[in-house]
C-alpha positions, 0 to 999 in steps of 0.5 A, spaced: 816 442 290 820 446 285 827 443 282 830 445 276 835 441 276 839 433 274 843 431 279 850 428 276 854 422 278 859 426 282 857 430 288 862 435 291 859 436 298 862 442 302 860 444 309 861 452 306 864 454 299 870 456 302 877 459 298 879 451 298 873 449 296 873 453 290 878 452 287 877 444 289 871 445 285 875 449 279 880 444 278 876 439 278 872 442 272 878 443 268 879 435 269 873 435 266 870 432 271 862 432 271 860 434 278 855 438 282 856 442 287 853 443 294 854 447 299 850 445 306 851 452 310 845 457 307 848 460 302 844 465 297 849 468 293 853 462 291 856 462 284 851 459 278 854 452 278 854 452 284 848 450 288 846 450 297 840 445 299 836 450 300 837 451 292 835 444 292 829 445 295 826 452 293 828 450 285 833 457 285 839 454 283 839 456 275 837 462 272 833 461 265 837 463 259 831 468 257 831 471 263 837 472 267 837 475 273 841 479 278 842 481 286 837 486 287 841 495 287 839 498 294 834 503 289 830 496 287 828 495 293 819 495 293 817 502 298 811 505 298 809 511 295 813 517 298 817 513 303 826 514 301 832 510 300 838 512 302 844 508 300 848 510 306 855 508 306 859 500 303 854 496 309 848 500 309 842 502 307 837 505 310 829 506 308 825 513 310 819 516 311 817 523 312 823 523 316 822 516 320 827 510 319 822 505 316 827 500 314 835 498 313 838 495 308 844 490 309 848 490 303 852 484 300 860 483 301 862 485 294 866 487 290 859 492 287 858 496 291 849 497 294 847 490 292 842 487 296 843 481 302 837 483 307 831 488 309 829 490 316 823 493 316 820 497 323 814 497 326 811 504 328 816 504 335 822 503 331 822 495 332 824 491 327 819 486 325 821 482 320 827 481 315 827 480 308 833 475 305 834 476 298 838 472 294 843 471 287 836 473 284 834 478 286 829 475 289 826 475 297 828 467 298 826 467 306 823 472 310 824 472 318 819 474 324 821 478 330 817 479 336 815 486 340 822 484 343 826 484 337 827 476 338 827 472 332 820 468 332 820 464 325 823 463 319 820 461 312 823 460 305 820 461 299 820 459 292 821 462 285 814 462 285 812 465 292 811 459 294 812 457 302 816 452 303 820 451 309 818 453 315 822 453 322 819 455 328 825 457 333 820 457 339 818 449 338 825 448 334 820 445 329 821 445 321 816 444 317 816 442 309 811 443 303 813 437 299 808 438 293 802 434 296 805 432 303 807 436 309 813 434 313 814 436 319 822 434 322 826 436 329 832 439 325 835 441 319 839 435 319 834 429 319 830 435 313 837 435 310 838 427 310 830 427 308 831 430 301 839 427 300 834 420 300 829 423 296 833 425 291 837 418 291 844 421 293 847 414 296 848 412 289 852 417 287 860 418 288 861 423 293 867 427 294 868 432 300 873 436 303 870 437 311 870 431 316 864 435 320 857 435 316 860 433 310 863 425 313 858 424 316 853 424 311 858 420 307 859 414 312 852 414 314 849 414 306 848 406 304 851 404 297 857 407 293 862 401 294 868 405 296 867 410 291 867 416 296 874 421 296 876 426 302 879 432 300 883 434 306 885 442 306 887 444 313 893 443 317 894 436 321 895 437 329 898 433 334 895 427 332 891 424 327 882 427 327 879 420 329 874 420 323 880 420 319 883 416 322 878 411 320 878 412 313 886 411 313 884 404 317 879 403 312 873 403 318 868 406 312 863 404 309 864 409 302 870 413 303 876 409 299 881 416 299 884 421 302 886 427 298 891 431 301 891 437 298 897 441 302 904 440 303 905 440 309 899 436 312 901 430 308 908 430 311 906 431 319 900 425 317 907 421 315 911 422 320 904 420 325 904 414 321 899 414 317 897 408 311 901 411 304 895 406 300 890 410 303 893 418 302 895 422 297 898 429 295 894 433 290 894 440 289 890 444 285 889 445 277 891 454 278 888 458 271 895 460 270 894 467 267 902 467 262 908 464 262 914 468 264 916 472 260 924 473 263 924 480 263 928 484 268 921 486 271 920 485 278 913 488 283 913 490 289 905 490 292 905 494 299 901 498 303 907 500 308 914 503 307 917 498 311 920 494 306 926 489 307 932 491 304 929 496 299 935 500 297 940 495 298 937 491 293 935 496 289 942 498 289 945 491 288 940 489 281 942 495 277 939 492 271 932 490 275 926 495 274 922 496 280 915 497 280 912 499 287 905 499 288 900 501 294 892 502 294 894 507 299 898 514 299 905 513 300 910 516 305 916 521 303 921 516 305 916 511 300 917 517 295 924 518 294 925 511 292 922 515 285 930 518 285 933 511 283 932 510 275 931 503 275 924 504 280 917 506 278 913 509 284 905 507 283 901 510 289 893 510 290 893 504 285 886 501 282 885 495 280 887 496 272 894 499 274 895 492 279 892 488 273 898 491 267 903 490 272 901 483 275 902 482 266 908 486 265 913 482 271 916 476 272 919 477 278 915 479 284 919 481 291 914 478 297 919 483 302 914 488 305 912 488 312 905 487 314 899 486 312 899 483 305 894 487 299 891 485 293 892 477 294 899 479 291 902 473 292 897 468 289 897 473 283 904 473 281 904 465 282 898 466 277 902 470 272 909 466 274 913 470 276 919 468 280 917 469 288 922 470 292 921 473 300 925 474 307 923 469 313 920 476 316 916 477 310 913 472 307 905 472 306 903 466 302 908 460 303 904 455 300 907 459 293 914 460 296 919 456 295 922 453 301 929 456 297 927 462 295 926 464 302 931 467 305 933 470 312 934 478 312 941 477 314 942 474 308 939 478 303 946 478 299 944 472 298 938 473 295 941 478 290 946 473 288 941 468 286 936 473 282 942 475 278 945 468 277 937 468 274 937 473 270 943 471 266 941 465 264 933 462 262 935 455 263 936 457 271 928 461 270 926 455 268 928 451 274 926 456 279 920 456 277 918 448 276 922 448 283 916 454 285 910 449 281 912 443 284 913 446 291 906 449 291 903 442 288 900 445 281 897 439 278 895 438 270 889 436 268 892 429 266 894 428 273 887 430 276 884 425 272 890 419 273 889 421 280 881 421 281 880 416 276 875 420 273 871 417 267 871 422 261 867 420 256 
C-alpha cells in the first residue's frame, strides 16, 4: 500500500475541514506547533497540508516537487476522437458525441472557474453507468458503478499508480482493503478507519480535535496518550451541557485532559451550567492580521442593498469622514444619488481588486446595511483592523463586534458621537480596537503556545 507520508506528534483530527477547523489548524501552525491534519469525511481537494484518511491510504497526499500537480480544467478530460466537451455553465459541463450527450462533467466549488470534481459517463440509453471522482491532482482517485437503473452498484478507490485499493460493495455493505500482501475485508468505514489508525500507531500520539462526534469517539476509544488529548469546542452550548462533554469536564476519559472553548459566548453559557473552570479554557484563534490602523478618516460601506441604516443622517453628522460604498451588483438611483455628498465615493459592480484596495485604504468599516452580508466584509475589515461599528438590526458577524460598538438604530446619534470622539484622538482608536481583539478573542502565538503547552524546539 502506497503512503507518502511521516506522521507528527501532534494529529488535529477533524470530522470536515470546516471554517473553524481552518483556522484552528492555521493558528496552530503560526504557534508553531508541528501537526498533522486529518479530516475523516472524504474529501479530494483539501489544501496541501492537509490530508483526509483516504489520502492516508491511497498515498496522495503531497504532490512531489518536481512534478506538481493540479485539478484537472474541463478541456483535460481524456475523450475518444471526435466526441466534444462543453463546458457549459459555473456547475456543468457536458460531453457530446455526434450530437448525443456521452457524459457530464461536475465542476468544482471554486473560485476558478470549470475545475473538475467528477464525470458521468452514459451508456447508449442515456443511463449513467459509472462516475469518475477526480481529485486536488488531477487524478480519477475513485470511480463509482451504476446499475441499469441509475442505482450506485459499487465504489473503488484508486492509487497514484491506478492501483485498486479500496473497494465498498453497497449491496452486501461490505469493504474490501488492498493492504500490500494482504486482502482486509471489514463491515464498515469505521472498523477500516479504526484498522489503519492501529497500523499507523496513532494511540501514541496526542490528538486535538474539534468535533464530539467521530472525532471523540476514536480519541476516548484509543489506548495510550495519558491525558494528553485536547477538545477545541467551536459551536455554541445549548440548554444543557453534551453528555460526552460533560465526561470530559468530569474527567471521566481516558485521554482528554481539556476543553478549548474557542467562542465567547459558549464558554460563559457552560459557566453559568456550572462546568469545572480547571478543565475548560477560552481561547481564540491567531488571525493573519493584514495591517494596522492607519486612523484615517476612512470608512467602508460593503453592500448589495440601498437599505442602509441611517445612511444620510451619518454621512451628514461626519463631514470629515469619507465614505466608500461598495457592491458586486449595479446600484439603485436612490444608492447613486449618494455620489452627490463630497465626502462619498460610489463603487458599483466591483471586482475583487477594487474590495481588495479599499479593505487597505480604511480604518473605519460601518456594518450597517440590511440583508445578506458580501464579501465576508466584516472579517475582512476585523483582518485589516479597522474600528467595526454596527446597528442591533444590522450586525453580520458579531463574534468581530464589539458588545459597545453595536448600537440600537435609535441611537445612532449615539454612534456618531463616539466615531467622532474616535477620530479626534488615537489614544481612543487604540482602546477601541483592543476592546475589538480582546471581544473577538485574537490571541498571539505566545498565548497559543502557553496555553497548549506546545514544546517547540
Amino acid at each position: 500500500m502506497e503512503r507518502t507520508i511521516e506522521l507528527n506528534e501532534i494529529i488535529l483530527l477533524m470530522a470536515t475541514y470546516s471554517i473553524e477547523g481552518q483556522r484552528l489548524h492555521a493558528s496552530l501552525k503560526r504557534a508553531g506547533c508541528d501537526c498533522l491534519a486529518l479530516v475523516l469525511e472524504e474529501n479530494n481537494f483539501l489544501p496541501e497540508d492537509v490530508a483526509s484518511v483516504n489520502d492516508l491510504l491511497l498515498g496522495y497526499f503531497k504532490a512531489k516537487k518536481d512534478n506538481i500537480a493540479k485539478p484537472k480544467y474541463f478541456n483535460e478530460i481524456p475523450v475518444p476522437d471526435g466526441w466534444n466537451i462543453s463546458a457549459g455553465n459555473e456547475k456543468l459541463g457536458r460531453i457530446y458525441y455526434q450530437g448525443e450527450e456521452k457524459g457530464k462533467i461536475y465542476y468544482l466549488q471554486a473560485i476558478k472557474r470549470h475545475l473538475v470534481e467528477a464525470v458521468d459517463w452514459y451508456d447508449r440509453t442515456g443511463s449513467v453507468r459509472f462516475r469518475d471522482h477526480y481529485n486536488r491532482y488531477g487524478a480519477v482517485c475513485a470511480r463509482t458503478v451504476y446499475d441499469n437503473k441509475g442505482k450506485p452498484i459499487s465504489k473503488t478507490w484508486f492509487s497514484k499508480a491506478g492501483q485498486e485499493i479500496i473497494m465498498e460493495n453497497y449491496v452486501t455493505g461490505d469493504i474490501i482493503l488492498n493492504d500490500g500482501d494482504m486482502i482486509k475485508f471489514f463491515r464498515t468505514k469505521r472498523e477500516l478507519t479504526r484498522y489503519f489508525f492501529d497500523k499507523i500507531g496513532i494511540g501514541q500520539k496526542r490528538i486535538f480535535y474539534n468535533s464530539l462526534s467521530a472525532p471523540f469517539m476514536i480519541s476516548n476509544r484509543l489506548e495510550g496518550g495519558a491525558q494528553r488529548d485536547i477538545l477545541f469546542w467551536q459551536e455554541a452550548i445549548e440548554e444543557e451541557i453534551p453528555w460526552n462533554m460533560r465526561m470530559i469536564l468530569n474527567r471521566q476519559t481516558g485521554r482528554t485532559s481539556k476543553v478549548m472553548i474557542q467562542k465567547r459566548e459558549s464558554y460563559n453559557r457552560l459557566l453559568k451550567l456550572g462546568a469545572e473552570k480547571d478543565v475548560m479554557q477560552k481561547l481564540g484563534f491567531i488571525y493573519p492580521f493584514e495591517k494596522k490602523n492607519g486612523y484615517m478618516p476612512e470608512a467602508l460601506i460593503c453592500t448589495n442593498s440601498d437599505r442602509i441604516e441611517h445612511c444620510i443622517e451619518i454621512i451628514e453628522a461626519l463631514p470629515r469622514m469619507q465614505f466608500h460604498i461598495a457592491a458586486v451588483t449595479l446600484m439603485s438611483p436612490q444608492l447613486l444619488s449618494l455620489e452627490s455628498y463630497d465626502n462619498v465615493s460610489l463603487y458599483p459592480g466591483a471586482g475583487t481588486d477594487v474590495f481588495d484596495e479599499l479593505f487597505k485604504r480604511c480604518d473605519y468599516y460601518f456594518d450597517i446595511n440590511h440583508r445578506a452580508e458580501i464579501v465576508s466584509a466584516v472579517y475582512k475589515a476585523f483582518l485589516h483592523n479597522h474600528l467595526i461599528v454596527s446597528f442591533q438590526e444590522t450586525v453580520h458577524s458579531r463574534e468581530y463586534v464589539a458588545d459597545a460598538h453595536i448600537y440600537p438604530s435609535a441611537e445612532y446619534d449615539k454612534m456618531v458621537s463616539d466615531v467622532r470622539e474616535i477620530m479626534e484622538d488615537r489614544n481612543v482608536m487604540k482602546q477601541h480596537l483592543k476592546q475589538q481583539l480582546e471581544h473577538a478573542m485574537a490571541e498571539s502565538k505566545e498565548t497559543y503556545i502557553k496555553m497548549l503547552e506546545c514544546n517547540i524546539p
